[in-house]
Biopython code that builds the backbone (N, CA, C, O; Angstrom):
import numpy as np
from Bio.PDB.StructureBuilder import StructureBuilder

atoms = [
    (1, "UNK", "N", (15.437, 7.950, 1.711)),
    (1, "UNK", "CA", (15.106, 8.979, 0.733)),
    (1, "UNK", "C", (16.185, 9.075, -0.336)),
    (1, "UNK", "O", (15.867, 9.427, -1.472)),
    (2, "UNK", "N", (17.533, 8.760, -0.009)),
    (2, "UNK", "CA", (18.634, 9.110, -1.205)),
    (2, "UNK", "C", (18.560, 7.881, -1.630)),
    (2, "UNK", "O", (19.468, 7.683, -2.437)),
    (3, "UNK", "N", (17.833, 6.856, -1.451)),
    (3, "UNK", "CA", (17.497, 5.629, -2.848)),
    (3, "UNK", "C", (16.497, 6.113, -3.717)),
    (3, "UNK", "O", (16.734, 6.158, -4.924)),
    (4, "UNK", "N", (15.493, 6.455, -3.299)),
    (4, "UNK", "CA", (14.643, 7.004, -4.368)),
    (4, "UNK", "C", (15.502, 7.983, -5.090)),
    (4, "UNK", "O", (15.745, 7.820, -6.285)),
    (5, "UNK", "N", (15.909, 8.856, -4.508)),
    (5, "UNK", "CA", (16.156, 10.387, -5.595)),
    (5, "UNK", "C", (17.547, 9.748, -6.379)),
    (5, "UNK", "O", (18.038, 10.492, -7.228)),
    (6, "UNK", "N", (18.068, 8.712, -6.203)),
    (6, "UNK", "CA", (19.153, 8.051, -6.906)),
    (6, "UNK", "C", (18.613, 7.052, -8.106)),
    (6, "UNK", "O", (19.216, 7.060, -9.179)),
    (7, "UNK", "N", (17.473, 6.196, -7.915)),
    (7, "UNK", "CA", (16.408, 5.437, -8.357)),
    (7, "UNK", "C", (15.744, 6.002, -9.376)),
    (7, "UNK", "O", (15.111, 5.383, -10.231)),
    (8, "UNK", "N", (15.978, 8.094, -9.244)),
    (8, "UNK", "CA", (14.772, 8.175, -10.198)),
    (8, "UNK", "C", (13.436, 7.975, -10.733)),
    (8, "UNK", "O", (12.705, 7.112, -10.248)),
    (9, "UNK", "N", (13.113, 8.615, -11.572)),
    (9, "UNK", "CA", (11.570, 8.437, -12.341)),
    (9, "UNK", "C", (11.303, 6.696, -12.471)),
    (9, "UNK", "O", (10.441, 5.868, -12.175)),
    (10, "UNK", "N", (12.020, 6.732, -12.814)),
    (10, "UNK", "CA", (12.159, 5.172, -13.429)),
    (10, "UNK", "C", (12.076, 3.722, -12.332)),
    (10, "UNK", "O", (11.312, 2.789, -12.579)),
    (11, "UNK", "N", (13.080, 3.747, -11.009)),
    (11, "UNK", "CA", (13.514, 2.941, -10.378)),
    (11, "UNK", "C", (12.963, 3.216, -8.919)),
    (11, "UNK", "O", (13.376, 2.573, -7.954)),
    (12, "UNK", "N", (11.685, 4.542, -8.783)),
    (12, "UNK", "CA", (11.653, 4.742, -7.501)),
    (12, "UNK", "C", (10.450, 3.851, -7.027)),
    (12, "UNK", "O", (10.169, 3.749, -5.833)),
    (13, "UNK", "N", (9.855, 3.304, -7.877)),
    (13, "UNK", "CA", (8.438, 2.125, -7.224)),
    (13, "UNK", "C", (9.012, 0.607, -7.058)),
    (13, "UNK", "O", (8.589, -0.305, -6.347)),
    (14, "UNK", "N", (10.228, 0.652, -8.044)),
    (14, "UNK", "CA", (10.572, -1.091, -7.342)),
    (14, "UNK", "C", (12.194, -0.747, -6.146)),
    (14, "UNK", "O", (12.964, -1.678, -5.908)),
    (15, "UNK", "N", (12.415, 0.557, -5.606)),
    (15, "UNK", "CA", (12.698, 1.190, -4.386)),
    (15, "UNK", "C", (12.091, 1.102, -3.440)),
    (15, "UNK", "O", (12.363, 0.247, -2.597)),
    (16, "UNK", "N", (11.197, 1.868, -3.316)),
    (16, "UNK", "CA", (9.908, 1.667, -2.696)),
    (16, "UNK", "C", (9.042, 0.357, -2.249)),
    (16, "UNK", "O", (8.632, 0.263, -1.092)),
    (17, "UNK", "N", (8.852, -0.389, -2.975)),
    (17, "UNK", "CA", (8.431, -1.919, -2.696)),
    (17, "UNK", "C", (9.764, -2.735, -1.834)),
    (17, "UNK", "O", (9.425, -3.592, -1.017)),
    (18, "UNK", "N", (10.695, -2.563, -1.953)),
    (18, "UNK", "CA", (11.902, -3.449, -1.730)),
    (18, "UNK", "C", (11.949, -2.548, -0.195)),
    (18, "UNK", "O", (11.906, -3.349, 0.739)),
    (19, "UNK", "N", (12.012, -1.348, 0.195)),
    (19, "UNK", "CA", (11.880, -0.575, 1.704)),
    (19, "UNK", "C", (10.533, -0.919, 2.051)),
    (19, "UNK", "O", (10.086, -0.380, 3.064)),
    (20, "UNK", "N", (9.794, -1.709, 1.413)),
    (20, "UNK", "CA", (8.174, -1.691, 2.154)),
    (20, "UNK", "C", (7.525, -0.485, 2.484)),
    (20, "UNK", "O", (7.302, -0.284, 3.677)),
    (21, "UNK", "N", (7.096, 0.561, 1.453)),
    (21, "UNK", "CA", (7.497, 1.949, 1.955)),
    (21, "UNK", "C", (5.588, 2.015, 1.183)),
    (21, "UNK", "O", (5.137, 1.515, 0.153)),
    (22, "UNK", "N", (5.085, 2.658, 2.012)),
    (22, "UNK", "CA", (3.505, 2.656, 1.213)),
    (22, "UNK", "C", (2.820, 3.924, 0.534)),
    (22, "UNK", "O", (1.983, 3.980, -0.367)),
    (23, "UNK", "N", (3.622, 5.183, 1.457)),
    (23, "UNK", "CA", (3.034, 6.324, 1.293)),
    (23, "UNK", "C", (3.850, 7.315, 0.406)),
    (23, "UNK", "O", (4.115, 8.315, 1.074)),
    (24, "UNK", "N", (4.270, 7.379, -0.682)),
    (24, "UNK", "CA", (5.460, 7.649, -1.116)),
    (24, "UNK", "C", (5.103, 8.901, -2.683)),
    (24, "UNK", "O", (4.548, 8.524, -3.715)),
    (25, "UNK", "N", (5.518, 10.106, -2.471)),
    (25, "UNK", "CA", (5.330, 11.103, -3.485)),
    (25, "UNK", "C", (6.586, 11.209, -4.228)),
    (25, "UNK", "O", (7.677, 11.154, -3.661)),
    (26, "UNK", "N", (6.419, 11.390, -5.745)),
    (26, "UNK", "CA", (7.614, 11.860, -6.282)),
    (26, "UNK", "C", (7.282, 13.056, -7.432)),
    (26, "UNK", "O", (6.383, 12.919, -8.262)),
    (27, "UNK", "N", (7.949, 13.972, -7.369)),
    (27, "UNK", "CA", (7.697, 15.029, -8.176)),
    (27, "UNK", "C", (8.527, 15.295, -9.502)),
    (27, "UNK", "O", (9.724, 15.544, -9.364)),
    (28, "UNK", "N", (8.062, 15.265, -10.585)),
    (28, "UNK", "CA", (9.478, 15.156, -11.767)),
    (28, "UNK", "C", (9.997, 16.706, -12.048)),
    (28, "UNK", "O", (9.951, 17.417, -11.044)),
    (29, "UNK", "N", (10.474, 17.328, -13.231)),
    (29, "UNK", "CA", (10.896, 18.069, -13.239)),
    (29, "UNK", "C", (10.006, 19.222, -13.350)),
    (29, "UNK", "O", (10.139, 20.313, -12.796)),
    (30, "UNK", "N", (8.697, 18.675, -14.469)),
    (30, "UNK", "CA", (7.850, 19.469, -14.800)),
    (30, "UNK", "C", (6.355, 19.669, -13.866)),
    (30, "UNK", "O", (5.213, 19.851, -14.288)),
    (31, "UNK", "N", (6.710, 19.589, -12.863)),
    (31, "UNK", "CA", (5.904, 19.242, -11.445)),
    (31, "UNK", "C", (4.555, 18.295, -11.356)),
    (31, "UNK", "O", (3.821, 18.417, -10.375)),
    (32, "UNK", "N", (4.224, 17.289, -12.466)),
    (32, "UNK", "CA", (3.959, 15.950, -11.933)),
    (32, "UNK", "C", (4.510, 15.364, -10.975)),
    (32, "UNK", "O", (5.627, 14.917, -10.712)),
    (33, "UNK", "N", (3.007, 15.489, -10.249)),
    (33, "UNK", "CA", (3.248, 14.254, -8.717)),
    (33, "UNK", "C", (2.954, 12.762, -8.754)),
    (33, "UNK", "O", (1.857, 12.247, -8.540)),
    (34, "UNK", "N", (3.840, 12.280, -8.991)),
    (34, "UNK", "CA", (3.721, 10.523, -8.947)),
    (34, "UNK", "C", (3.251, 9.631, -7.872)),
    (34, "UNK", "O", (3.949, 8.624, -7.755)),
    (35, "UNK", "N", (2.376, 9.712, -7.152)),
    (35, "UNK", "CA", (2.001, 9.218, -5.948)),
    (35, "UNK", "C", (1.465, 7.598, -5.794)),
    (35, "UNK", "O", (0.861, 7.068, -6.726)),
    (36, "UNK", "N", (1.716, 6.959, -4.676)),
    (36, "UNK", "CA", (1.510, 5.645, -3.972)),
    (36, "UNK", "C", (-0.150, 5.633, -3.944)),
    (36, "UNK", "O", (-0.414, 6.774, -3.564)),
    (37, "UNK", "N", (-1.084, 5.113, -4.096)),
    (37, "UNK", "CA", (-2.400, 4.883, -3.529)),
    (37, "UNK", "C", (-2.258, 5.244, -2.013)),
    (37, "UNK", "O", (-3.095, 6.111, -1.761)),
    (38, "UNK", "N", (-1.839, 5.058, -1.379)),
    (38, "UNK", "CA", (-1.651, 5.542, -0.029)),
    (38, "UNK", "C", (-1.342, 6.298, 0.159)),
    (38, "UNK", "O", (-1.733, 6.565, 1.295)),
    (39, "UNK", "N", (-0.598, 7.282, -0.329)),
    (39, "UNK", "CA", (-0.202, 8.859, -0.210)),
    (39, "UNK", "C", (-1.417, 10.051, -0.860)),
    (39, "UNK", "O", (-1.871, 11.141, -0.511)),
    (40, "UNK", "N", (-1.574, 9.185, -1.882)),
    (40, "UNK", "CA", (-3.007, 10.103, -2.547)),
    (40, "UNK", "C", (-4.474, 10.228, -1.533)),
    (40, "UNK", "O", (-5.336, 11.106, -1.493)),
    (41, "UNK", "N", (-4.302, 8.842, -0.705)),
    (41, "UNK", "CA", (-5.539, 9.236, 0.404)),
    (41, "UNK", "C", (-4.624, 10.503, 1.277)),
    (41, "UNK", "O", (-5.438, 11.314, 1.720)),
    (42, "UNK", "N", (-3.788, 10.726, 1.487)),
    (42, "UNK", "CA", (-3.321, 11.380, 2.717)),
    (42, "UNK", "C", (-3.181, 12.808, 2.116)),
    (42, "UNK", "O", (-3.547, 13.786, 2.769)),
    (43, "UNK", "N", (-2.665, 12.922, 0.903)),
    (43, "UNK", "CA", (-2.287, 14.202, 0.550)),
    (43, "UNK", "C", (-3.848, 15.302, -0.192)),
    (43, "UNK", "O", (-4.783, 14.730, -0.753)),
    (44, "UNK", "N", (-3.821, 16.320, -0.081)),
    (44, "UNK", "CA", (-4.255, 17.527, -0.504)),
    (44, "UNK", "C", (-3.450, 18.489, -1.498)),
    (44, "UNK", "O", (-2.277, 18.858, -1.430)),
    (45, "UNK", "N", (-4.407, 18.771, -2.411)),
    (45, "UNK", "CA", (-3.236, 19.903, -3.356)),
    (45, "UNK", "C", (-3.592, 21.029, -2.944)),
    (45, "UNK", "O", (-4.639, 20.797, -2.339)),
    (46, "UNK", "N", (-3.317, 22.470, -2.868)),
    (46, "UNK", "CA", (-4.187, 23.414, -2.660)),
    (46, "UNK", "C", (-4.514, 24.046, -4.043)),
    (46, "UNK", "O", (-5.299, 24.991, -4.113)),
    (47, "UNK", "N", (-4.037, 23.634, -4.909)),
    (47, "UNK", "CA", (-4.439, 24.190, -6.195)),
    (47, "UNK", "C", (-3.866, 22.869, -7.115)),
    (47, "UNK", "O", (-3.251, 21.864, -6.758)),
    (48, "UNK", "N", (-4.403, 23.377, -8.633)),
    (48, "UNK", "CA", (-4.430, 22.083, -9.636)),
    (48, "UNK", "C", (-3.221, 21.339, -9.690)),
    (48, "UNK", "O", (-2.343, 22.178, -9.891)),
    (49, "UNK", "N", (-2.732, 20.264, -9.621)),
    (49, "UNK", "CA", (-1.379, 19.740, -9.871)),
    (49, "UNK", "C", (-1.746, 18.417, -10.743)),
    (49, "UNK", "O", (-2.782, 17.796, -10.509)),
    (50, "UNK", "N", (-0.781, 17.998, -11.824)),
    (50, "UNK", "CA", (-1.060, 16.715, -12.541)),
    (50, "UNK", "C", (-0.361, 15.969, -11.493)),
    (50, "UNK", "O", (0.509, 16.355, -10.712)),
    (51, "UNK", "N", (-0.978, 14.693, -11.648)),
    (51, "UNK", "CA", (-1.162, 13.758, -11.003)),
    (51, "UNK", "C", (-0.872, 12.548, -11.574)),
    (51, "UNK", "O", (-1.084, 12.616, -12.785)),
    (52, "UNK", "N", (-0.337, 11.077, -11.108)),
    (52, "UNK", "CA", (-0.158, 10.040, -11.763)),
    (52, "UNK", "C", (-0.099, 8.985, -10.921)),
    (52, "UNK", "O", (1.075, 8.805, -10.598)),
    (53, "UNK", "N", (-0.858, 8.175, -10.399)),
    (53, "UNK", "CA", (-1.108, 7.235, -9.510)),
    (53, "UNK", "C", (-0.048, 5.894, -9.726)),
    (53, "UNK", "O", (-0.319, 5.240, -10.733)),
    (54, "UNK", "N", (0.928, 5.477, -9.052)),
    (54, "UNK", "CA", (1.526, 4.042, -9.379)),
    (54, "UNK", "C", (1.345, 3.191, -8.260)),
    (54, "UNK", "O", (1.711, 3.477, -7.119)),
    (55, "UNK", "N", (0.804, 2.194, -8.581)),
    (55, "UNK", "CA", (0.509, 1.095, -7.929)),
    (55, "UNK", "C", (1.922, 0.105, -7.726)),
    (55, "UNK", "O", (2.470, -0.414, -8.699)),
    (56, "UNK", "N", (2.311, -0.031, -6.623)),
    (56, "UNK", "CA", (3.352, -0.779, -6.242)),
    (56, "UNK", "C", (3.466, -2.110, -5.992)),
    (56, "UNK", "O", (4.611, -2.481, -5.731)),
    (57, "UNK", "N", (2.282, -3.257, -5.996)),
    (57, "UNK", "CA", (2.480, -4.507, -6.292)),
    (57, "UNK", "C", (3.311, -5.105, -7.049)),
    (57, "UNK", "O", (3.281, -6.331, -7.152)),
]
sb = StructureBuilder()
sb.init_structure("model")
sb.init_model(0)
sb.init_chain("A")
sb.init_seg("    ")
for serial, (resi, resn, name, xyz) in enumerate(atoms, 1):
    if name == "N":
        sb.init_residue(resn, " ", resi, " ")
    sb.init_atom(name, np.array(xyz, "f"), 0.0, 1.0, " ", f" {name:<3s}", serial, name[0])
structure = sb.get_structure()
């Protein structure tokens, strides 16, 4: 987890690929959730949240 939050907006999907990591949320400042295809099947919002899907291939 302290590679991603070190990795940032920027560096946390080729983090993520390099840990083999599939299910993976990141939230920025302005509470966009950046989510894995695999985390978006798993997760629920209970109310509206923006959203931004990154594909990790």
């Amino acid at each position: 987890a302290t590679a991603m939050v070190v990795a940032g907006l920027d560096g946390w999907p080729e983090v993520a690929r390099a840990l083999k990591l599939e299910q993976v949320a990141v939230v920025d400042e302005s509470g966009t959730v950046f989510l894995t295809p695999a985390m978006e099947q798993r997760i629920e919002f209970s109310e509206d949240v923006d959203t931004v899907i990154v594909k990790l291939q």
